[in-house]
Structures are given as C-alpha cells and as structure tokens.
N, C-alpha and C positions, 0 to 999 in steps of 0.2 A: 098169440102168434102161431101162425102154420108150422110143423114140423115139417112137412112133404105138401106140396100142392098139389098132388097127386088124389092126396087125400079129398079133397073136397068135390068130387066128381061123383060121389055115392054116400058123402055126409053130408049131416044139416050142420049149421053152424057153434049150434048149442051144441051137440054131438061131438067137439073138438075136445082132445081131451091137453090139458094146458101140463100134463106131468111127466111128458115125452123131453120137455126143454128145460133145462137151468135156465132160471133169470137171476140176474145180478145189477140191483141199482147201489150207485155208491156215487155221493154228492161230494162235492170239494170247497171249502170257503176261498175267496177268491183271491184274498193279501198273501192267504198265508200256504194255500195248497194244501191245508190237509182233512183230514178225511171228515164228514160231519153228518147231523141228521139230517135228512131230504126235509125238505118242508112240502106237508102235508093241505097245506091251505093256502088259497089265493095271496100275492105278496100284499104284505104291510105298506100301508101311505104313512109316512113320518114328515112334519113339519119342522124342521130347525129353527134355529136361531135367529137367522139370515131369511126365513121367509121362504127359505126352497122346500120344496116336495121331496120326499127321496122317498123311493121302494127299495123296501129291503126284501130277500130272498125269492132275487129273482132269477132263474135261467141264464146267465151270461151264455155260457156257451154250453153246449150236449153233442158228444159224443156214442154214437150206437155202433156196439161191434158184435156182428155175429158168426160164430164158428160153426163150421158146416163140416162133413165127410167128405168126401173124396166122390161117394155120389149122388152129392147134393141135398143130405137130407142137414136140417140145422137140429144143431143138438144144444147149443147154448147162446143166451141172447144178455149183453151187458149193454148197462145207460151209466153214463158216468155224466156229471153234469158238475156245471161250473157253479158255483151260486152266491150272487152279490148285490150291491146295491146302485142303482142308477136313480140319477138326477132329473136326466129327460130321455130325447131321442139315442138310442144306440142300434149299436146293429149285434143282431142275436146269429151266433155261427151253431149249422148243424152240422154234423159229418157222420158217416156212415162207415165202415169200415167189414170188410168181409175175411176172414181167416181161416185157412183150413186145416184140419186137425192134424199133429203128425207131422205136418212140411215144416222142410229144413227151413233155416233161417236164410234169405236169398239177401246177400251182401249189396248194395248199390257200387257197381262200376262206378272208379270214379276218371275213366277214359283207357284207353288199349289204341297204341303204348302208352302214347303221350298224357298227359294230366287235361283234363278240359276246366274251361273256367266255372270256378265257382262250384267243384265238386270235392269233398275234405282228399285233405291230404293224408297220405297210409304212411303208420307210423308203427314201433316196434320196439322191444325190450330185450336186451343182450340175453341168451340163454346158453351159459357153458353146461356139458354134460361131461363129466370122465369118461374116459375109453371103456374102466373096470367098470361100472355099472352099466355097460352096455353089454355085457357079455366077454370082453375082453381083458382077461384075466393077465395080471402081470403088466399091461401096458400104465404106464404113468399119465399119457398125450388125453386130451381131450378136445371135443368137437364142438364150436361156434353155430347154434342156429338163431333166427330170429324168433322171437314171442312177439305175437301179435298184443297191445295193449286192448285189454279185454273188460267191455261195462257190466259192472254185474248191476242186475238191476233188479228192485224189488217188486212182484207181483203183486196181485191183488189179495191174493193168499197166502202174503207175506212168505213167498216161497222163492229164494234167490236163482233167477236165470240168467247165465253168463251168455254173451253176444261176442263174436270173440270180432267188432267192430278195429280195426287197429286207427283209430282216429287218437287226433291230437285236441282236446279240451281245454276252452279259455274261457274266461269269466264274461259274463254277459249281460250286466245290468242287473240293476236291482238292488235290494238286500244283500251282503252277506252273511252265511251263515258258518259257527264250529260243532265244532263235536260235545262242547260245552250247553250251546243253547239249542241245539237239536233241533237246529234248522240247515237249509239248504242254500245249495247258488243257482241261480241260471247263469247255463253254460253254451255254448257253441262251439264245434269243431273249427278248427282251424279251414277254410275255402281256398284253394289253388288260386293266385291273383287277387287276393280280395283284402288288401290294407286295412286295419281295424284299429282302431283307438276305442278300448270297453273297458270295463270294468267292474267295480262294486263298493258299495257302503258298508265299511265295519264298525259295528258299536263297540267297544271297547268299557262301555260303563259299569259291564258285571265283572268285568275283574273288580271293581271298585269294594266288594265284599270280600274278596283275598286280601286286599292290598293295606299293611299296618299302617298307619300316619308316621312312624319313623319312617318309612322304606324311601330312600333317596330317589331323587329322578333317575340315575341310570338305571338302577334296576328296574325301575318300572318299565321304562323306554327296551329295554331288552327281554322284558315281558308281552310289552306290545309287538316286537319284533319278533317273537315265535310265534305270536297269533297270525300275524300277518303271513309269516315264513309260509308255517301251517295248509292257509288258504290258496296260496298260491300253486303249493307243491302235492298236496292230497284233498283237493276239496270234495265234501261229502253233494253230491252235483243234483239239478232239478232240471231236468229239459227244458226245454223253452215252448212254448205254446205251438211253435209251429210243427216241431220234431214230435211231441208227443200229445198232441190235442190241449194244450194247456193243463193237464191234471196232476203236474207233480212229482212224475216217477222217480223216486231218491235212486241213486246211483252213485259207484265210487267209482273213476277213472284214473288210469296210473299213468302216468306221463312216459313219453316216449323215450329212450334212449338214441335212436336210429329214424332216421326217414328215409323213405323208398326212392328210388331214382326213378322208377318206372312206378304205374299204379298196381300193375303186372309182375312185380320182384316178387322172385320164388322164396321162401324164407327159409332157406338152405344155402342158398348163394351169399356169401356176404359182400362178394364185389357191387351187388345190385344195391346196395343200402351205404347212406352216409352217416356217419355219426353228429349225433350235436354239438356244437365247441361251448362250456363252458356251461355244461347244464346245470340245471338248478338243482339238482337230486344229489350232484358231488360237491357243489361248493357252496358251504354256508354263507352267510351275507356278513360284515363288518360289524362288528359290534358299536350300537350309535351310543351317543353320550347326548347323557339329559342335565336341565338345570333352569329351577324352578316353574315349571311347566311344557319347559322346548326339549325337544327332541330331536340331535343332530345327527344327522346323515342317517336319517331314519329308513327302510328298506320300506319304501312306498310302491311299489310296482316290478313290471319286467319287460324286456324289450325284445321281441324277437326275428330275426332277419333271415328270412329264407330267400336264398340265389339259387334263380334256374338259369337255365339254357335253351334255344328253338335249336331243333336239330330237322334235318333232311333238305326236302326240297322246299322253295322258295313260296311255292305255292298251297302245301299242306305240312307246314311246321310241328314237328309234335314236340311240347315243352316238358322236359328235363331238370329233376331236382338235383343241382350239383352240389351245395352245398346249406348249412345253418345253423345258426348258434345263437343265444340267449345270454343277455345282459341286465344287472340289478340295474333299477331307478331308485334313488336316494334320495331325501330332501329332506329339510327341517319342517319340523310340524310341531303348532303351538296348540297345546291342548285345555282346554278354559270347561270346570265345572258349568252346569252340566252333562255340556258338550263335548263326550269323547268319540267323534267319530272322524273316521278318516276314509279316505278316496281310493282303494288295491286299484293299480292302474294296471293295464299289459296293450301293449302297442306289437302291431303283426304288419311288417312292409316287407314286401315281394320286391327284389331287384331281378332286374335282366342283368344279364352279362353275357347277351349273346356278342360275339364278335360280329363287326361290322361286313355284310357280305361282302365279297369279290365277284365282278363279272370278268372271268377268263375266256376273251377270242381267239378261236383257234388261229392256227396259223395260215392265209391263203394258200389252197394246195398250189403248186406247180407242176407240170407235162414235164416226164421224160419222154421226148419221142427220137424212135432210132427208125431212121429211114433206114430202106434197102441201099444194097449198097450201088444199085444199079439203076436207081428209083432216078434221074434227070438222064438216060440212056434213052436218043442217041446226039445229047445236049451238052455234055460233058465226058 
C-alpha cells in the first residue's frame, strides 16, 4: 500500500518502501468472535456425514480500516476478517472504513429537538458531587449532574477506550455470555419507536460443577436467579455485526438511571431528564422457590415501557420522552439434565400519549362602525 500518492509520480513500484505504514491482520472465528490464526492456504473441502460439502476457513466477512493524517497521508492499514465455514452459496461483505488520527469521537445526533425514529435513545446515571469538594468549604448541599452511560471498549491492543456513547443496551440474540465462561452478548441500543421482543440463551450447565447433590432446588433456583440477575443488569456486551463490522468488540455498558426528554438535554439540567420507575439496578427480584427440578417465579426476563409525547405544530411534531420504567418477567421453568438452558427475555414498547388534538375556530370578527353624526344630512 501507498503511503502518499504523491509518491508514485517519480517512483517505480518496486521502489515503494512498505515501512512507512503499520499493518494489522487479526482474523475472528465466526460462532464465537474471537481472535484466531488467519488461514494461510486456500479453504479446506470437508464432506460430512450427510453428503454436503462444507469449506472451512473461509472469508465470511473483511473489514479494511485505514487511518490517515489530517493531510492525507495514511500511516496505518488494519484487515480484520470473519472466518468460517459455508455450505454453499453465500454472500461475502467487504467494508472499508477510513479514520483520522487525533478526531474526537463525532456522537450520532439522534434528532434536534425532537427524537427521530429509529435513532437510540440518550440515557444517563445520577452523578451527586459535594459542594466541599468542589472548592466550597463548610457547605454541606451538594449538586445533581447527569453522567452519560459510557462504553468502554476493548481495542485491538487490548487498551480500554471509553466512548462517553449515553445509550441504553439490550440483549440481542444469540448466546448468552458470564463473567464465569468469558463470553459475551450481542447487544443493541434501545431505538426511539422501535417495539422489541429479543433476547438470549443461557446455559446454566457449568454451574453443575459447583453444585453438591445434597443442595436443594431452591438454592439452586436462586443461583440460577443471580446468573440471570447478573446478565440482565451488567452484561459483558459484543456488538452486533452491523454496529461494529461483525468482529466482536467486548464492551461493558452500565445501565441508565435517567432518560433525556430531549436528544439535546444539557446534562446539568435536570428538569430535561426523567427518571426510570422501578429500575433494575435498585430492586432485586423475589426470591423463586424450586422443587425437584422447577423453578417458580423464576426472574426470566424484563419489560420496558417508554411514553412519549408529539409536541408543536400539527405538521412538524417533534416526539418527547415523558416518561419509563422497567418491570421483572417471572415464570416457572422446568429444568431436565442435560438441558439447563433457558430463554433472558426483555421486551421494549413505545406508547404515545399524545393527547388528542383540538381544532380551535376563532370567533367570526364583527364591524364597529360609528357613522358621523351628520352622515344622512339633509335626510334626517
């Protein structure tokens, strides 16, 4: 690769010298997302069981990102590459990706004022500060800002970059992952308008090497109930294909306290921000009761209800977050060796509550008229 195009108007080709640019190739297995050797040689033909063909280590998807200067010279070139096995016909995605060195990180508007559909919603963590550690010596009072809920995420150089992102993260298919099996979830931001029923699969079968053969069901069941807690409330997160090229990126997100009225709320104001009723960060779940392999009112998922509002004119609405709060899903769940897994649900529905408009007609004007007083002169 060129470092400067400039370059080649008084070079030969062979002449380029390749030690001007970082390259960075880092391959990704494709179930699991994590980091592996590149394969080296044309994919493998494997014949199964069943008669099908399958290649293995092939190119799913590639990713190419190059970081450049400010004026235009590139200094470093990364290939991140998917790599898995297909059957037959698929479709291979390239993307390209250009970054420049140095620039701030540019937030996505998610609308001004109003929220637009399908852009995340901005969300935020209570932040008290004392007056006395502010310089204000003797005062007792203390001051409310918002904290943006911030993704830290891990690089490629294993070096943590905070995104101070204030979105609100929900499970998104797939695997579940703990801090135990050191795996991830795909996740996605909560979308303005956009009703979701997702979730995840949790295996639950490695506890089965903690677990004594005396230990009753409930305790188990209240074991299984912190795992689940756990995932719901701090999951260790993995992007989703679209937000980060499919490759992986682990990331922790903290859940919100607060959501914006506006996508635009100063996070100093705290009339601009509403609180969540009933979050999940302050109220633990019911303790379920187990017996001989069921588990009742077991904490299976979460329910979330955000109500806005259209505000102005009739013609260009802008929608307003008035309010939202978060509710447990419970249910019985029967657990049968070898099969411990179970379904983390979270359900996300948008209500209107706009009030129905009024069309208000003015009132017909009416004429004051004052003649002269002389005005039918010489008639009267």
């Amino acid at each position: 690769m060129v470092k400067n195009s400039k370059m080649l108007k008084n070079m030969k080709l062979n002449e380029i010298s390749r030690e001007d640019i970082v390259s960075i190739v880092i391959c990704y297995e494709q179930n699991t997302n994590l980091p592996i050797l590149c394969p080296t040689t044309t994919p493998n033909i494997i014949i199964n069981s069943s008669n099908k063909t399958i290649c293995s280590g092939v190119p799913v998807s590639v990713h190419l990102k190059m970081t450049y200067e400010v004026i235009g010279t590139i200094n470093q070139f990364e290939v991140h590459a998917l790599i898995g096995s297909v059957t037959g016909t698929f479709t291979q995605k390239y993307e390209v990706e250009f970054v420049q060195t140095n620039a701030s990180d540019v937030l996505p508007m998610s609308g001004n004022p109003g929220y637009l559909i399908g852009r995340p919603i901005i969300g935020a963590k209570i932040n008290v500060t004392d007056l006395s550690s502010l310089g204000y010596l003797g005062n007792t009072g203390s001051v409310t800002t918002m904290l943006p809920t911030s993704n830290m995420m891990l690089s490629i150089k294993g070096v943590k970059q905070q995104l101070s992102n204030g979105v609100w993260n929900i499970l998104a298919g797939g695997s579940c992952g703990t801090v135990l099996q050191g795996r991830g979830h795909l996740v996605e931001p909560i979308r303005f308008g956009e009703d979701v029923y997702s979730g995840c699969t949790l295996s639950l079968s490695f506890l089965e090497q903690f677990t004594r053969p005396e230990m009753d069901w409930t305790t188990r069941c209240v074991q299984y109930q912190n795992i689940i807690w756990e995932n719901l409330l701090n999951p260790i997160g993995i992007t989703n294909e679209e937000d980060r090229k499919g490759l992986g990126i682990n990331f922790m997100s903290n859940k919100p306290d607060l959501l914006a009225i506006w996508p635009v709320s100063k996070i100093n104001r705290s009339s601009e921000w509403v609180p969540i009723q009933n979050l999940i960060n302050n109220n633990f779940p019911t303790t379920p009761r187990g017996l001989n392999g069921y588990c009742y009112q077991l904490l299976i998922g979460q329910e979330i209800e955000i109500q806005y509002a259209r505000f102005g004119s009739m013609i260009f609405p802008q929608n307003q977050i008035i309010g939202a709060k978060c509710n447990y899903i419970y249910g019985d769940v029967f657990f049968m060796k070898p099969n411990f897994n179970i379904e983390i649900t979270q359900r996300v529905r948008f209500t209107d509550v706009t009030p129905l408009a009024e069309t208000r007609e003015k009132l017909r004007p009416y004429f004051l008229v004052r003649l002269p007083s002389d005005f039918f002169y010489p008639f009267a």
